[in-house]
N, C-alpha and C positions, 0 to 999 in steps of 0.2 A: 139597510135602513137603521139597524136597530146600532149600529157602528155610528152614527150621524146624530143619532139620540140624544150623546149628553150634550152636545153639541145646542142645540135646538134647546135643551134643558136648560142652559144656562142664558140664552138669549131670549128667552119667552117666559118669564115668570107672571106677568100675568096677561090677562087676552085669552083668546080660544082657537089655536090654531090647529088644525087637523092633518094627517097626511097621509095618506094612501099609496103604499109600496107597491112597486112589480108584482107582486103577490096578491094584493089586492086586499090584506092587510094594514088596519087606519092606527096610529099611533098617536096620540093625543098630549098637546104640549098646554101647559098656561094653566088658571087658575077657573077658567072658564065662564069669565066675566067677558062682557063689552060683545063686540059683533066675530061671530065666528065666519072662519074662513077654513077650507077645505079645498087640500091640493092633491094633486097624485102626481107621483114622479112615473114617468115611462121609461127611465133610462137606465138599467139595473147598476150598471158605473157611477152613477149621478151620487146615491149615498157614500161610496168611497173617496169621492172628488170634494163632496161637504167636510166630509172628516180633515181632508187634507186645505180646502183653502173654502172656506163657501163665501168670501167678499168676493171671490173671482167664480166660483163655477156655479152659485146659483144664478145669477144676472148668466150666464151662458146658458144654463138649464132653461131658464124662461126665453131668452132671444130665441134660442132650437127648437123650441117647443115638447122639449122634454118635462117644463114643470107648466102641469093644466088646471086651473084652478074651475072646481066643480063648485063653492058655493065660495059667494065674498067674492074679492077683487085681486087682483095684482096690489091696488093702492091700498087696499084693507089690513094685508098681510104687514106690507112695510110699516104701515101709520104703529101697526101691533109693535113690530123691530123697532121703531121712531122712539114711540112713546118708554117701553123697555130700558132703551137706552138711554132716555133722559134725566132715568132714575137710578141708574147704575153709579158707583160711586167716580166720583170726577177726578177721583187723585192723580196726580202724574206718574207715570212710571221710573222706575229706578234706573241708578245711574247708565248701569252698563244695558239698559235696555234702549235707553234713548241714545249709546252711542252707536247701537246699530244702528238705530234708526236712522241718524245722521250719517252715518256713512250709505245708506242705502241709497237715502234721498239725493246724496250726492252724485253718486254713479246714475241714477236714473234721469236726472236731470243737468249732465250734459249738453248743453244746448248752443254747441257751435251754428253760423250760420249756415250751412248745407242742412245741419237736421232742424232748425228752428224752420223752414223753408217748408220741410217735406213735412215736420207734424201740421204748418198751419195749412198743408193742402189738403191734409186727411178730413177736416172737418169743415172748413171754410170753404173751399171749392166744390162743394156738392152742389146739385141742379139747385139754382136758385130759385126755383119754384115752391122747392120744400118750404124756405124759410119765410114764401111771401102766405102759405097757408100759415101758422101757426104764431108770426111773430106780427106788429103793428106793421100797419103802411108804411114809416119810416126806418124800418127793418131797425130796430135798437133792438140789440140782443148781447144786454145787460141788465141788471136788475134795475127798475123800475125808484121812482117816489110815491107813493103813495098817500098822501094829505089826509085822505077820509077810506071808510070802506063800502063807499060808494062812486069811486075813483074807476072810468074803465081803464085800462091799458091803455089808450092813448095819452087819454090825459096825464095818468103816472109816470109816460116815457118823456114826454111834452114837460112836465113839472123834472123831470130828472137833471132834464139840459139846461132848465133854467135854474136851477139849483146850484150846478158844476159852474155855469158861466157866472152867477153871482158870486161864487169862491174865487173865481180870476180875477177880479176886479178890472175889467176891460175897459177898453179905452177909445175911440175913433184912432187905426193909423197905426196900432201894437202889429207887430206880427210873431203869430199864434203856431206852437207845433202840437198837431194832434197824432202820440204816437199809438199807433194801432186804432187806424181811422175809420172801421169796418168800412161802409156801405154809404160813411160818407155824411151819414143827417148831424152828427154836432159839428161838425166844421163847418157847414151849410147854415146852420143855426146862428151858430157865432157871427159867422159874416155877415150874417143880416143885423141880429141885433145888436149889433155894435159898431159894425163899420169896420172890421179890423183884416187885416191879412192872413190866410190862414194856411197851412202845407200840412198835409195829411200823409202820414207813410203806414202802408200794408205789406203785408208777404203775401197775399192773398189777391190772385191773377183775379178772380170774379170782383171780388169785392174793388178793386180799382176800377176794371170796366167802368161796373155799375155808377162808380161814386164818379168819375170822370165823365162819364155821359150826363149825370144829375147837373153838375157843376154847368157844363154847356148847353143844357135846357135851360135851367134858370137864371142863365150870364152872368153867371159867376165866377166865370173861370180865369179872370183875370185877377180877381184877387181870393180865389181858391184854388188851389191844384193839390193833384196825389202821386204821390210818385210811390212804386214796387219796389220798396227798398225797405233793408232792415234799418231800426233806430238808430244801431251802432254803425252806419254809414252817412248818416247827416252830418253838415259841419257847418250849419248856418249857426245865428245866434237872433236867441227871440225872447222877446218881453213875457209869456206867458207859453206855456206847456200844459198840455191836459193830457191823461190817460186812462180810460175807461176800459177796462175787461182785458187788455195786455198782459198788465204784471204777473196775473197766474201764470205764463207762456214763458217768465222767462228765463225761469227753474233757480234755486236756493243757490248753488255756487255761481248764480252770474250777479249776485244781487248788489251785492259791492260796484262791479262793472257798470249796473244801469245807473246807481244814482250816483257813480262819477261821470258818467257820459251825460246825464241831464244836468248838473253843475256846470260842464264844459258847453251845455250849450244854452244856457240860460245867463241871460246877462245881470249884471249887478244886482239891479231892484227889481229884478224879474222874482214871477209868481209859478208856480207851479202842483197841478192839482192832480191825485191819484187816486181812481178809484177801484177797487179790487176786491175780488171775494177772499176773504183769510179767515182763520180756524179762532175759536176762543179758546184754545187750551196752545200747550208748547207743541212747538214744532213737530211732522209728521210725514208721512206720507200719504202719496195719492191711493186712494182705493184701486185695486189692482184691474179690476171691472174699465172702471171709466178710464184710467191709463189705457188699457189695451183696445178697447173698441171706439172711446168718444173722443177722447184728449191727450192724445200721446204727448208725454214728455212736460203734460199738466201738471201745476201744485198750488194748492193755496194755501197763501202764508198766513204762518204767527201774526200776530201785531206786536212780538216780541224782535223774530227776526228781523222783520223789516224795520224797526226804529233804530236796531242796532246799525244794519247796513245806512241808514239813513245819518245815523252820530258820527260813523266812520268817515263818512265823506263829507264832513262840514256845515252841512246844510243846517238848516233850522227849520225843525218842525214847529206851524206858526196855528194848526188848528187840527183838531182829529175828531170825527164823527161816526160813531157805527150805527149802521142796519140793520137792523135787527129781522125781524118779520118779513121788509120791504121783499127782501128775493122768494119767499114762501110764496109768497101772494104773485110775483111776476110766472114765476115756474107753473101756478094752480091753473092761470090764465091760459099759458103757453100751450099746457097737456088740455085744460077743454078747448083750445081752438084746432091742435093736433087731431085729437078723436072725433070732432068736428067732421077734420079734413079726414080721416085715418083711407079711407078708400082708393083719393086721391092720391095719396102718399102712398099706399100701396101700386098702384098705377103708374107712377115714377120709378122704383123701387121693387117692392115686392112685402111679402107680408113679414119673413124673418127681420127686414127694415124695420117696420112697423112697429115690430114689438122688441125691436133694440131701442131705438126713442121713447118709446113710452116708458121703457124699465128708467132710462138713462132723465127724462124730463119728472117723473113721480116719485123717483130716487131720492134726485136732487130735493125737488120739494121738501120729501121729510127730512133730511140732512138741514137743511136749514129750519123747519120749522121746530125738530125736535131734537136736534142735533147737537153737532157742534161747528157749524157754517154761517157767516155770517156775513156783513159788507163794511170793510172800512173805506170812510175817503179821507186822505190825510193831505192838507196845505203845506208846503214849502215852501221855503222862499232859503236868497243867498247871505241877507241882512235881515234882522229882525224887524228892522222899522217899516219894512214893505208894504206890509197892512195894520188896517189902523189897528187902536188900543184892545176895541168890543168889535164883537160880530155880530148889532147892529145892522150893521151894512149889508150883511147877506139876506135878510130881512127884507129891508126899506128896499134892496134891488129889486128883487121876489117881486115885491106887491106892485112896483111901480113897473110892473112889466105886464101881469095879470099871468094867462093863459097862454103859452108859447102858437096853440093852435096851430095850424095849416103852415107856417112860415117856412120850415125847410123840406115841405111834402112835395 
């Protein structure tokens, strides 16, 4: 432990966090302010493994149950690491640091189609029941809008779509590509409130089922369908494009590739809307943690990288909005409906499951509440005159719609 020290010294300067070695010896980190937390490691390797990487082998330590927390929480601990870190100086790192980084992020995110395939079966094709305990009834599992902070989950998911759809500027009779369609509720959405055509493509075997079987409940399936196919397999051409929660998937050297493939398949005064979780500092990489257990072959971008990839390929960025809070507050939701369910979910699964999502859903939270995680959604178009002068419009759509409500449940 005492090898793990400075380690812990330099991440906890203030807060009260406790730790209890093999030995049964408690080593005291922080300034011993705010709510103390008290952990003990059982795994007499576990201080070695800190020394050498603890983004990757504490999040293992706690899924194993090697790290047991005797008073405070799992979520107490991090908010301590959160808060820490938000205070840390923001500076960027030096040259030749960041071109590791750039080459790492390169190599890790290779993302031909056979492995784009197998990372989105790693976490998409799990028992669909998981995601009906902890996510809304219309399974969106993306961050949320949130209006008030009196907003539940539904409503936030319901205001998100109507949000994305007044960015489109839709039309009775457009037809609509929604890449990376999960489960299927904004294509469903769209087609209703608008009247418009919509093709959904997934890699994700559940996720089509489901969204295919929704579509022919609600007889929709004649002007919605999904098809099992990667983005870079489509060759239709469509007045509007939407992308919600995809772009982390589809790793930094293909970035250039997507938004030429969304150029080639967007017509003239076609609209196109993206929405993604991205970093506010410069380019990085994945935490090695959620790489290896939750999101293989996961990254979320710059808002530097991606406007670059974005100028390279001619388009014109025509509106950019970021999230700030909105995903804190989806992920706070997420984990009390999980703990909620957590029994359940163990009864699927097992309990080492258990407490990989919880690390993996509480993580997140403070990474974005206190972090450096955030959401942008950024408009496209091929012409600038696409959309009008003011965003207005996105407004006046909003209100004159109210409440998305029950429409694509």
């Amino acid at each position: 432990m005492a090898l793990f020290s400075p380690v812990l010294e330099r991440i906890v300067e203030t807060g009260a966090v406790t730790v209890i070695d093999r030995r049964g010896r408690p080593h005291e980190f922080g300034d011993g302010t705010g709510r103390r937390t008290v952990m003990r490691f059982t795994d007499p390797k576990l201080g070695w493994k800190l020394l050498l990487n603890p983004y990757l082998y504490f999040g293992e330590g706690y899924t194993e149950g090697s790290v047991v927390f005797e008073e405070g929480t799992l979520y107490d601990f991090l908010e301590t690491v959160g808060r820490n870190a938000a205070k840390a100086n923001p500076a960027g790192s030096g040259p030749l640091a960041r071109g590791v980084t750039g080459v790492r992020r390169r190599i890790q995110q290779h993302n031909p189609l056979r492995t784009a395939r197998r990372n989105v079966a790693h976490h998409y094709d799990l028992n669909g029941k998981l995601y009906d305990l902890f996510l809304d009834k219309d399974r969106q599992y993306s961050c949320a809008y949130f209006g008030s902070g009196n907003d539940t989950l539904e409503v936030a998911q319901d205001s998100k779509k109507r949000h994305l759809a007044a960015k489109l500027l839709l039309a009775p009779g457009q037809k609509v590509l929604d890449i990376g369609s999960g489960w299927g509720g904004l294509a469903l959405y769209l087609a209703q409130v608008e009247q418009v055509d919509v093709t959904g493509v997934t890699l994700s075997q559940e996720q089509h089922k489901r969204s295919c079987a929704r579509a022919k409940a609600m007889k929709l399936n004649r002007r919605v369908r999904f098809h099992l196919r990667d983005y870079r397999e489509d060759d239709g051409r469509y007045d509007r494009i939407v992308s919600v929660g995809m772009f982390e998937h589809v790793g930094a050297r293909h970035f250039g590739e997507y938004f030429a493939k969304v150029r080639d398949l967007l017509k003239d005064d076609g609209v196109f809307v993206l929405h993604s979780i991205g970093r506010m500092e410069p380019p990085g990489t994945t935490n090695p943690w959620l790489r290896k257990y939750i999101f293989p072959g996961g990254y979320t971008p710059s808002l530097s990288e991606t406007l670059a990839a974005i100028e390279s390929s001619g388009l014109w960025v025509t509106d950019i909005e970021i999230l700030r809070l909105h995903y804190a507050e989806t992920l706070r939701e997420w984990n009390r409906r999980f703990q909620a369910n957590r029994a359940e979910v163990a009864k699927i699964y097992d309990e080492r499951f258990c407490r990989m999502w919880e690390f993996y859903l509480q993580g997140c939270e403070v990474a974005f509440r206190y972090m450096n995680q955030m959401v942008f959604q950024i408009q496209i178009a091929k012409r600038q005159d696409a959309v009008p002068l003011t965003r207005d419009y996105v407004t006046d759509w909003e209100r004159s719609r109210g409440h998305a409500g029950d429409l694509a449940h």
